[in-house]
C-alpha positions as CSV (number, residue, x, y, z in Angstrom):
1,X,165.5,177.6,198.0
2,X,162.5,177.9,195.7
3,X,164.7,180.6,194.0
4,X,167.6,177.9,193.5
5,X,164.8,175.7,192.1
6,X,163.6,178.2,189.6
7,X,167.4,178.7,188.1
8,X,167.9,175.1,188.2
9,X,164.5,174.5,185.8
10,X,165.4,177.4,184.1
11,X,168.9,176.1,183.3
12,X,167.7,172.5,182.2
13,X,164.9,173.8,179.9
14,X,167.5,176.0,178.4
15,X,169.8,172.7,178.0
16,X,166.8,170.2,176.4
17,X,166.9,171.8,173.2
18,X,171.0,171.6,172.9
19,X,170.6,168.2,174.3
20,X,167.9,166.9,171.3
21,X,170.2,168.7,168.6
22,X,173.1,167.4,169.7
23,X,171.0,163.4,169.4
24,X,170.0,164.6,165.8
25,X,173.2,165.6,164.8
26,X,174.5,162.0,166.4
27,X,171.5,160.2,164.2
28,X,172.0,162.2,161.5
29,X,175.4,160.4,161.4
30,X,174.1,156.8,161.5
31,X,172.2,155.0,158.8
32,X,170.2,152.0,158.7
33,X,170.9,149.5,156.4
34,X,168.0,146.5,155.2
35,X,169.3,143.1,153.9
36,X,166.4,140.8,152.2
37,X,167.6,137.8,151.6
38,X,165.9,135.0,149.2
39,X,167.4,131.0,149.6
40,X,168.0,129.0,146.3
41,X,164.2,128.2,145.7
42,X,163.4,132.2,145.8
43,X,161.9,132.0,149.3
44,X,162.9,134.3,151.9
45,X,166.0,133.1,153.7
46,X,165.7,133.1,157.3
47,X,168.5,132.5,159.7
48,X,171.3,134.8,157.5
49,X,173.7,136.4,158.9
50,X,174.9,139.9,157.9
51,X,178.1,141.9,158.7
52,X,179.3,144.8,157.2
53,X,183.2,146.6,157.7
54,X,184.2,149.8,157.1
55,X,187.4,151.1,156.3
56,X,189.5,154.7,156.0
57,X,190.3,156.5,153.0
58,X,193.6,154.4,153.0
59,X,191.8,151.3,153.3
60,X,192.6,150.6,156.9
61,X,190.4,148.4,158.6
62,X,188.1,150.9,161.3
63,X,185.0,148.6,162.6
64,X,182.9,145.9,162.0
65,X,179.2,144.9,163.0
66,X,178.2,142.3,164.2
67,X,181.7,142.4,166.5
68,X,183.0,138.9,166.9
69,X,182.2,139.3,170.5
70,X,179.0,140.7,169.4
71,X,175.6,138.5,170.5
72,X,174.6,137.8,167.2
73,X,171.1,136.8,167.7
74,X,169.9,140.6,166.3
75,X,171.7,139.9,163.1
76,X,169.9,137.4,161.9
77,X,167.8,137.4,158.8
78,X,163.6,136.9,160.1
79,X,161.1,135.0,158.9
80,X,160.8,137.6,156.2
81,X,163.6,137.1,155.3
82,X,164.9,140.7,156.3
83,X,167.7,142.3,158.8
84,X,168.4,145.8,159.6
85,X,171.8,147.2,160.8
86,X,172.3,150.4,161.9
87,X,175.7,151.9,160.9
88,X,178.2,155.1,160.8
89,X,177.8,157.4,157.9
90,X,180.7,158.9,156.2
91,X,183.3,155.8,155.4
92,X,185.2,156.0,152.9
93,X,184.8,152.1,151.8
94,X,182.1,149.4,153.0
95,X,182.0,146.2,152.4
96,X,179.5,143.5,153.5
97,X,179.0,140.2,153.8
98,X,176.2,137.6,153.7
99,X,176.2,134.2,155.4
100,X,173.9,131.3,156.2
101,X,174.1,130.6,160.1
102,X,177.4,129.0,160.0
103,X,175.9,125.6,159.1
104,X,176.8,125.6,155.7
105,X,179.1,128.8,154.8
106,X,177.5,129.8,151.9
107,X,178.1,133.2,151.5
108,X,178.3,136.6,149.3
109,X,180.3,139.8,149.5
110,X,180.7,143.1,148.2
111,X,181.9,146.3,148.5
112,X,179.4,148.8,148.5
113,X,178.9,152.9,148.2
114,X,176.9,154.9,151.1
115,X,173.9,155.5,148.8
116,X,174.2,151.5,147.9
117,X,173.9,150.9,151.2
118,X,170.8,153.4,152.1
119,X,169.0,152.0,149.4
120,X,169.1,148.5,151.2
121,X,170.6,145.2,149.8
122,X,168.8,142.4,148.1
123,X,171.0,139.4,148.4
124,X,169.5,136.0,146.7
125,X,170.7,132.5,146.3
126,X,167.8,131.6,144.0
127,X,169.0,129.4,141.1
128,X,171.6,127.2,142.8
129,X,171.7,123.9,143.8
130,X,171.7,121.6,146.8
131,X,174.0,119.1,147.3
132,X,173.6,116.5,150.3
133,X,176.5,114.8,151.6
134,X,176.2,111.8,153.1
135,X,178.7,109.1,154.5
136,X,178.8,105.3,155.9
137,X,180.9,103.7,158.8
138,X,181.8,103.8,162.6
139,X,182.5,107.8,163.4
140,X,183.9,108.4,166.3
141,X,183.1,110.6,169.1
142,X,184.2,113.8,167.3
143,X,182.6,116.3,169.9
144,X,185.0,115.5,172.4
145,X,187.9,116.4,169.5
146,X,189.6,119.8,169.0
147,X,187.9,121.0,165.9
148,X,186.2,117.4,165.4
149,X,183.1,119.2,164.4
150,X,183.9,118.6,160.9
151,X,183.5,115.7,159.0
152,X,184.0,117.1,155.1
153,X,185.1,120.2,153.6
154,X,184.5,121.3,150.3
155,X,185.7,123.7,147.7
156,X,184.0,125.1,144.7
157,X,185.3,126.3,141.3
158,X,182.9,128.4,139.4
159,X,182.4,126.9,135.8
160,X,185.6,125.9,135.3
161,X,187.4,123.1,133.3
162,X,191.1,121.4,133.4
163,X,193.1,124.4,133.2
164,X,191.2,126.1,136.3
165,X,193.6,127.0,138.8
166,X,191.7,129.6,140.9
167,X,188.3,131.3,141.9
168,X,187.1,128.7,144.3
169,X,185.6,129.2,147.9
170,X,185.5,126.9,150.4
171,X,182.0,125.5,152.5
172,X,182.4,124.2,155.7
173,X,179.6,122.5,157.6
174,X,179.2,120.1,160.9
175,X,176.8,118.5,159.4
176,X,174.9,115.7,161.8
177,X,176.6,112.6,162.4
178,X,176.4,109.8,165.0
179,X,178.7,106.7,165.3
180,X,177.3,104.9,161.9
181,X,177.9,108.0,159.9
182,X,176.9,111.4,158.6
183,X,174.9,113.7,156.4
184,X,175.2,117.8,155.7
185,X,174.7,119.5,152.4
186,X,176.1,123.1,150.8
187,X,174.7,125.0,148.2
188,X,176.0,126.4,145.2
189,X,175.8,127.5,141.7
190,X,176.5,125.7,138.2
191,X,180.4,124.4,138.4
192,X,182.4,122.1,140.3
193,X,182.3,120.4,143.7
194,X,185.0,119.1,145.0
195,X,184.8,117.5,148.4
196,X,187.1,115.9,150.8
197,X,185.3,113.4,153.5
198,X,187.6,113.2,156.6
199,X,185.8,111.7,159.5
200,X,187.6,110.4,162.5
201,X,186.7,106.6,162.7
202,X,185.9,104.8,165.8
203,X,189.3,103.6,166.6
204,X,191.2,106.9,166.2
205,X,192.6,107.1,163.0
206,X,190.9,109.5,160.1
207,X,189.6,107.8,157.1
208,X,190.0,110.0,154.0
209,X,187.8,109.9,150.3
210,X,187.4,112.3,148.4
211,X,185.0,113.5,145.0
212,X,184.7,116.4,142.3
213,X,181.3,116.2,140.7
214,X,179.7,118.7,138.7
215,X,177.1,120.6,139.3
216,X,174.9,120.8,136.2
217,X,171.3,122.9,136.5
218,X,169.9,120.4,139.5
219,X,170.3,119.1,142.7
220,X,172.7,116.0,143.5
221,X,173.8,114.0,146.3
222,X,177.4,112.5,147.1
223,X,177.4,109.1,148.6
224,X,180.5,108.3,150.3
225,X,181.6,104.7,151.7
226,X,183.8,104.8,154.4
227,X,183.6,101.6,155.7
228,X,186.8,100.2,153.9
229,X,189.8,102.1,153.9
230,X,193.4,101.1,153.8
231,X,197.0,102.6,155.4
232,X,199.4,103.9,152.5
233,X,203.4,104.3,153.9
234,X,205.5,106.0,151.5
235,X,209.5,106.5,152.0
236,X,211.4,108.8,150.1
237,X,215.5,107.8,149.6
238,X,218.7,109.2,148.4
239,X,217.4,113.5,149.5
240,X,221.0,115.4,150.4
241,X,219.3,117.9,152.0
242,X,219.0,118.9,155.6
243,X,215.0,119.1,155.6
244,X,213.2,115.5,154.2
245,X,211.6,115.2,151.7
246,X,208.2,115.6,152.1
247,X,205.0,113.5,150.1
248,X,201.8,114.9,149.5
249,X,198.8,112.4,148.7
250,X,195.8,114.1,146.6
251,X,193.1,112.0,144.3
252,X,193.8,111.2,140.7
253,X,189.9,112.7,139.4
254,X,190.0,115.7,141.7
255,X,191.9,117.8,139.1
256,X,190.4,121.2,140.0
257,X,191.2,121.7,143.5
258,X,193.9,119.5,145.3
259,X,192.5,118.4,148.7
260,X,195.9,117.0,150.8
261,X,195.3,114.1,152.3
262,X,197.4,113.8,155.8
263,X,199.4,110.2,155.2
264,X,198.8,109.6,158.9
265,X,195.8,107.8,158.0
266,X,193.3,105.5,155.4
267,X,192.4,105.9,151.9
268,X,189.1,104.3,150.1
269,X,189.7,102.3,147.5
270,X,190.4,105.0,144.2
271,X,192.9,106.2,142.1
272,X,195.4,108.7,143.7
273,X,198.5,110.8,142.5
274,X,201.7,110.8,145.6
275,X,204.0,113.5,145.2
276,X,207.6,113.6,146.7
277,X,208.4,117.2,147.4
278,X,212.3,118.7,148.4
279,X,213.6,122.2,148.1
280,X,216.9,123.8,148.3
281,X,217.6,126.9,148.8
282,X,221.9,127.1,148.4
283,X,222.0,128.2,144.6
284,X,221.3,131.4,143.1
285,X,217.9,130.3,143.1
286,X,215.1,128.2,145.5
287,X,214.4,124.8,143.4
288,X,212.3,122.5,143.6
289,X,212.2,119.2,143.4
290,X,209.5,116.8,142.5
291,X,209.0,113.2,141.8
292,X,205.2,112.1,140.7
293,X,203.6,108.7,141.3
294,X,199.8,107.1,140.3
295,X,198.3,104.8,142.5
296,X,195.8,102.4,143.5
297,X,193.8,101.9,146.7
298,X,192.1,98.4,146.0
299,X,191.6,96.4,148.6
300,X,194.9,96.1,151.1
301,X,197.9,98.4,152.2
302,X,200.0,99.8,149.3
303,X,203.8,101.3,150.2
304,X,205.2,103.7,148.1
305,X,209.4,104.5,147.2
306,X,210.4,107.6,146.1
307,X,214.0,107.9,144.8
308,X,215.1,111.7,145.3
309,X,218.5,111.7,144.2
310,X,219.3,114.7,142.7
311,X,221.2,113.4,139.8
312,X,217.5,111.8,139.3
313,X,216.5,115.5,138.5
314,X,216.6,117.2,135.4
315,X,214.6,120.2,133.7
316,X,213.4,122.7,130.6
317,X,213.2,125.9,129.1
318,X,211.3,127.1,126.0
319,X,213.1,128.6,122.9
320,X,210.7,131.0,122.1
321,X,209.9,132.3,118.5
322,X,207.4,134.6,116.6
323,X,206.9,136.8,119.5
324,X,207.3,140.7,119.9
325,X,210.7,142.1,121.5
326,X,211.3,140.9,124.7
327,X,208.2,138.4,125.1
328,X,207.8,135.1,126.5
329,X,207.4,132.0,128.5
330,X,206.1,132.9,131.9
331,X,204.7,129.6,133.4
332,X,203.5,125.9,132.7
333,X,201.9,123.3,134.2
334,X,203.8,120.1,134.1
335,X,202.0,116.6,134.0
336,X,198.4,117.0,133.2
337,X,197.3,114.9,136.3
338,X,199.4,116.4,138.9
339,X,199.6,120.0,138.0
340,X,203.2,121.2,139.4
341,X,204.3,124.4,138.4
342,X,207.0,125.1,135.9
343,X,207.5,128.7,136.1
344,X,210.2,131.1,134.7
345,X,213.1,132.0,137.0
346,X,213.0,135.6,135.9
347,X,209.6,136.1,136.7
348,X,208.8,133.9,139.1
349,X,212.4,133.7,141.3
350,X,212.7,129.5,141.6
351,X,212.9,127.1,139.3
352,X,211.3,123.5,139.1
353,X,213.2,120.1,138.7
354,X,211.9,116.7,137.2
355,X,212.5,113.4,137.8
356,X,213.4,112.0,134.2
357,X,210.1,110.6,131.3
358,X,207.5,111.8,129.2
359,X,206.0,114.9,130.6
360,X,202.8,116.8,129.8
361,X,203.5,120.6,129.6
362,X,200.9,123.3,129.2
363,X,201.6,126.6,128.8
364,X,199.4,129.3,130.4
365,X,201.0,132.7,130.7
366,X,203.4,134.8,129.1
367,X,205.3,138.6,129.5
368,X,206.3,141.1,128.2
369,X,209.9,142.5,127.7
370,X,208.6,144.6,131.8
371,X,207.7,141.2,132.8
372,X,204.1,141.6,133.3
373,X,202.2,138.3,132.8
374,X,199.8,137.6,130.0
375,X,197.3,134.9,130.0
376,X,196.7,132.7,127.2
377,X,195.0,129.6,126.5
378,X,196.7,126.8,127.2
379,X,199.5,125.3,124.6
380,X,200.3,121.8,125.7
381,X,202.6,119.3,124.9
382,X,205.0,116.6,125.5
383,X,208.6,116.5,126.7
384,X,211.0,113.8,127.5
385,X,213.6,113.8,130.0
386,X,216.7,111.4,129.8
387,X,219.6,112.2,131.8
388,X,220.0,115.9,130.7
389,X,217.9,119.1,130.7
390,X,215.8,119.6,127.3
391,X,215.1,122.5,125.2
392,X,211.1,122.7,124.3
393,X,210.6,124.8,120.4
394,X,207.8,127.8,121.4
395,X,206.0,129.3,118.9
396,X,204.2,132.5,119.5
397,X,203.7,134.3,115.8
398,X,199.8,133.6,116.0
399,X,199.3,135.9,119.0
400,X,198.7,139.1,119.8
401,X,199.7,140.7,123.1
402,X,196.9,143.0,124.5
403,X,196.0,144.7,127.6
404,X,192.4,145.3,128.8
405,X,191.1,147.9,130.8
406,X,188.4,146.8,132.6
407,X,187.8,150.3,134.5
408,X,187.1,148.6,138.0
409,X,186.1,150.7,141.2
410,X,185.1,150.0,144.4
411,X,181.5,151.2,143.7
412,X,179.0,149.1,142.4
413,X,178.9,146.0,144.6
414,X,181.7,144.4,142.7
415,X,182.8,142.6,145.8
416,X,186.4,141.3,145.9
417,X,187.1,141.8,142.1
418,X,188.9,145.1,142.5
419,X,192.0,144.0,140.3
420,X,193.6,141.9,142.9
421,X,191.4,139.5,144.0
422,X,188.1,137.8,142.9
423,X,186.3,135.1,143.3
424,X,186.8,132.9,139.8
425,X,187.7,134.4,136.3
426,X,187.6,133.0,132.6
427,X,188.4,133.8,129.0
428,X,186.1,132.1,126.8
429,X,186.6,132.0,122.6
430,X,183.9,132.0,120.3
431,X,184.6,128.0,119.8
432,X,183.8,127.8,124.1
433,X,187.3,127.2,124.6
434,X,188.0,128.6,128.7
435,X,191.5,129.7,130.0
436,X,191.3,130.5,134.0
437,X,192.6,133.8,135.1
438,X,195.1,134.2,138.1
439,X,195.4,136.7,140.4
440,X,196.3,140.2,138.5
441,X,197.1,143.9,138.5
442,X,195.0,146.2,136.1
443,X,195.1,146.5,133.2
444,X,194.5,142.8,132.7
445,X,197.2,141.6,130.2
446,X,196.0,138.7,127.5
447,X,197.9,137.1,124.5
448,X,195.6,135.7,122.1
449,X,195.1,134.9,118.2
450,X,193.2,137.6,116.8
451,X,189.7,137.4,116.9
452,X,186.4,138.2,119.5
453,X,186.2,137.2,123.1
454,X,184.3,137.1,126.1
455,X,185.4,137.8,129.7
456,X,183.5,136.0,132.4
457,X,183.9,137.0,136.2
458,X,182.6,135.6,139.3
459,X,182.3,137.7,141.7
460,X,179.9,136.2,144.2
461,X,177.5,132.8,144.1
462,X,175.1,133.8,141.4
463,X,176.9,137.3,140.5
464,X,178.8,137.0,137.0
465,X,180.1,140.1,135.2
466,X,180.8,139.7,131.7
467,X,182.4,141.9,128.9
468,X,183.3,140.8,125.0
469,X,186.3,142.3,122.8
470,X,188.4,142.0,119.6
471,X,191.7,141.0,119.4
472,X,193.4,142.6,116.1
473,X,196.4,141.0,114.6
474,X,199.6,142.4,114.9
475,X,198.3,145.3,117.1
476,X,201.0,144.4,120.3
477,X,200.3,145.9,123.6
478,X,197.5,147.7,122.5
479,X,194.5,148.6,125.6
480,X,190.9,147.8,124.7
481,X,188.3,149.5,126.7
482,X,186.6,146.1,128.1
483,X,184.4,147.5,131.1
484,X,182.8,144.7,132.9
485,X,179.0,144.6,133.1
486,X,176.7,142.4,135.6
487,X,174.7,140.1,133.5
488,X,172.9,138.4,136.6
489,X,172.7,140.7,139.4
490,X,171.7,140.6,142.9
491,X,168.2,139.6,144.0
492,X,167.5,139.9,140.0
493,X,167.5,137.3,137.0
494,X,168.8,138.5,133.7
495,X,165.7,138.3,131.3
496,X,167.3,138.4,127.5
497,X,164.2,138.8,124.8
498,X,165.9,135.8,123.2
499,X,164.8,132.8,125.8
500,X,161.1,133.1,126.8
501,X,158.7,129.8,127.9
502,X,155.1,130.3,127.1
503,X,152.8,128.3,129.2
504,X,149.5,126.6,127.3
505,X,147.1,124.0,128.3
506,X,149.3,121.5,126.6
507,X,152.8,122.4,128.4
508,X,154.9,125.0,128.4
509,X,156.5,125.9,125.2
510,X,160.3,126.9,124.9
511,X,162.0,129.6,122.8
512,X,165.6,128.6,123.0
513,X,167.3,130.2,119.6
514,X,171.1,129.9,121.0
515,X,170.9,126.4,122.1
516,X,169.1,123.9,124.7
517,X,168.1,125.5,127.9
518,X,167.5,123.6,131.2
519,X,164.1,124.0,132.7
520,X,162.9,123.3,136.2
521,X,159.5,123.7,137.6
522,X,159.2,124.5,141.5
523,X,156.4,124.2,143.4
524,X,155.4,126.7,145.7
525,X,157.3,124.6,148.9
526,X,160.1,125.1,146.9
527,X,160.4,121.5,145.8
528,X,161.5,120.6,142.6
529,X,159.1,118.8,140.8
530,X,159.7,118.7,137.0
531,X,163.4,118.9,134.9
532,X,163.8,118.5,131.8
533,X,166.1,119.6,128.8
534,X,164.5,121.6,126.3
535,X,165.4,122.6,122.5
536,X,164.4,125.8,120.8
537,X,160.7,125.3,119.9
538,X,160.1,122.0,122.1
539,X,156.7,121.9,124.6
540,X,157.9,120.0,128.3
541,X,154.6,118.3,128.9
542,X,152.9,119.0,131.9
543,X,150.2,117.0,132.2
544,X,151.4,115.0,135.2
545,X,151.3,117.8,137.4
546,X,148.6,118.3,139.5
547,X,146.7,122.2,140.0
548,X,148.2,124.5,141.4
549,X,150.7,127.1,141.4
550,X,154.1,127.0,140.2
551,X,157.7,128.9,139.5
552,X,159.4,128.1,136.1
553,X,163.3,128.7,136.2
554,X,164.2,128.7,132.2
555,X,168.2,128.6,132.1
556,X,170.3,129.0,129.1
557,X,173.8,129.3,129.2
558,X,174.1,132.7,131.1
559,X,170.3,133.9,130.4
560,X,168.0,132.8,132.6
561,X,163.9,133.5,132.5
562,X,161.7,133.3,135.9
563,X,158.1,132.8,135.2
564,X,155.2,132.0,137.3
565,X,152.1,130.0,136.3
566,X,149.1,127.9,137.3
567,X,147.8,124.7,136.5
């Protein structure tokens, strides 16, 4: 027996050593990976929530951490504002995300390299802005209603002007609410808000406002009144087709992204656009059919008629001059307040029908004679419609088609934006004109009058990529090299030599050469306590502070300065 024992001690010591390599080898294969996260006032962000996924060399989905039926309690951003997660080595392709505790859905992502990874990832929300949402009027119950948690949703559109048509993200938040009404907030950087209110009233039926505001360097608060709100009925007459027509209520100043509002249901008192939709789908091609109404909510029911006839329909096509071989139209926006699309049947495989007026065209992408789309700025117009189809004159001899090559990877945390998808995307000329990009395949085609430009990408809250190139006349479907390079980056502030503050006893004292900058001073609770416009050379007086210690964000157009002082 004690000879058995001997072998058996014998055997396991021989095993331990085999037994500890084969846990190193297994660690060895792991990595841990530190998130700090910062909030918009540069304090640590506790209460975050980060996930990464990993995927195979043929971008196949493998795992994710936190699992969805993970407990996510050890994900969490601390106090410190810090989170470890412990992941597999060797994937060809991470990519992680960032996330506030679902409250408010503020979030960034990004695709990332092993080394990226190692290194640890400083994630920061510092420069953005609050914005606190409150409404008035008898809510009901919504805890006892299938996804009732909600009472707003909004959508934001990074910079952005008339002509954006992508590049926005969605927030969506409980917020805290009881039968009188509501209050939640999201956060975001410089651009557009636009927010639909929806809360379930006390007597069943959903009350519906909604807002775009912008965003501009501070904090702001949206006030909405829900209180009064009124039914609108609309009947559409005359449709030969098997399915109804359909009508689609949106507001009349929320002209960056549409938020439907569900007919079954009240409207505040506003401006609104009502849309009468049909398709068919017995041609050569799908059509579709739209007729366009304004309207007001004042202070009643309003009933709306929509008269879909088809002989009611008519449409247009450009005759297109001054271009190279085998360029032109691609597709339009039709009436400036409404926004439907009036694309080209070759490239787009359906065409669009009008009800007969004056309609507002603009023009915002072209092709080539291979039918790849070109973006240009927008070239508007009017047409009129009377009882037959129109022909629109195009002229396209002050362009220049050009493709650039923006020599995008999946390395260097450039999140979405891998040629496909990103988050929002602009042109901009040297007068600060902005044409919104769509969704794209490399190399990014653009058709523009000859001259420099700068290309502007948002590829996260806070995260903007930015590259500049020349346009040569006459030089068709020539590719410029125009790699994209981070001018704010994560957990970092751009600091260009030409903004600086200097702070002296008598205020703080502004260089500003390319135009006003916004400051705003923080204390060191993170509250804002002093913003004010400055112009190159001004002093912001800070006299009416009291002593202590503050944080200085100096912000001009895409440069930004952080400096700490004491008073």
């Amino acid at each position: 027996m004690k000879k058995l024992l001997l072998l058996l001690t014998l055997t396991l010591a021989g095993l331990a050593p085999q037994a500890a390599a084969a846990q190193t080898a297994a660690e060895d294969d792991m990595m841990d990976v530190r998130f700090t996260v910062t909030d918009e006032k540069g304090r640590p962000a506790e209460r975050f929530l980060a996930q990464i996924a990993w995927y195979d060399e043929e971008g196949n989905f493998v795992d994710l951490l936190p699992d969805y039926d993970d407990d996510y309690e050890d994900f969490y951003s601390d106090a410190s504002g810090q989170v470890t997660l412990r992941i597999p080595r060797g994937q060809a392709i991470y990519e992680w995300a960032v996330r506030d505790e679902w409250s408010h859905y503020y979030v960034q992502r990004a695709t990332a390299t092993e080394a990226q990874l190692e290194a640890g990832v400083d994630v920061s929300y510092e420069g953005m802005h609050r914005v606190d949402i409150t409404a008035t009027g008898q809510f009901h119950d919504m805890y006892t209603e299938n996804f009732g948690l909600l009472f707003y949703n909004a959508t934001f559109t990074p910079k952005g002007g008339e002509n954006a048509t992508s590049g926005h993200y969605s927030f969506v938040s409980p917020g805290d609410y009881d039968e009188n009404g509501g209050s939640g907030y999201v956060v975001c950087p410089d651009g557009y808000l636009n927010i639909l209110c929806f809360p379930t009233m006390a007597d069943g039926i959903t009350n519906y406002a909604t807002r775009t505001i912008r965003v501009d360097g501070k904090d702001a608060a949206v006030h909405f009144d829900l209180t009064e709100a009124y039914p609108v009925t609309a009947t559409a007459t005359g449709w030969i087709g098997e399915e109804q027509a359909a009508v689609h209520l949106t507001d009349k100043t929320d002209v960056l992204s549409r938020s439907l509002i569900d007919t079954d249901g009240r409207l505040v008192p506003g401006e609104y656009i009502a849309s009468a939709y049909a398709v068919t789908t017995d041609g050569p091609l799908p059509t579709q059919y739209y007729n366009v109404q304004t309207f007001n909510v004042t202070d009643g029911p309003v009933e709306l008629s929509f008269d879909m006839s088809p002989a009611k329909f008519h449409t247009y096509t450009y005759d297109v001059t001054g271009a190279p071989e085998g360029a032109g139209f691609s597709l339009a926006y039709v009436d400036h307040e409404a926004k439907i699309d009036l694309p080209n049947p070759d490239t787009y495989g359906y065409r669009t029908m009008l009800t007969d007026g004056t309609h507002h065209y603009s023009v915002v992408q072209l092709h080539d004679a291979a039918l790849k789309r070109y973006v240009c700025f927008p070239i508007e117009g009017e047409v009129t419609l009377a009882g037959a189809d129109a022909v629109v004159p195009l002229d396209l001899s002050g362009l220049t088609f050009t493709k650039l090559d923006l020599g995008l990877t999946n390395d260097g945390f450039l999140g979405y934006f891998d040629g496909y998808d990103y988050w929002g995307g602009e042109l901009v000329a040297a007068d600060g004109r902005r044409a919104s990009l769509k969704q794209f395949i490399q190399p990014l085609g653009v058709a523009l009058a000859p001259g420099t430009y700068t290309l502007e990408v948002v590829v996260a809250p806070g995260r903007l990529f930015t590259t500049k190139f020349t346009v040569e006349e006459g030089n068709h479907f020539a590719t410029i090299d125009a790699a994209l390079e981070e001018t704010t980056g994560i957990g970092t502030v751009g600091q260009a030599a030409a903004l600086a503050a200097r702070v002296t006893p008598a205020g703080i004292v502004v260089t500003s050469p390319h135009g006003t900058a916004r400051a705003t001073v923080y204390g060191l609770d993170g509250r804002t306590v002093l913003t004010q416009d400055a112009a190159d050379g001004a002093t912001i007086g800070t006299a009416q502070l009291p002593a202590g210690t503050y944080v200085l964000y100096l912000r001009q157009g895409s440069e930004a300065r952080v400096v700490k002082f004491i008073k």
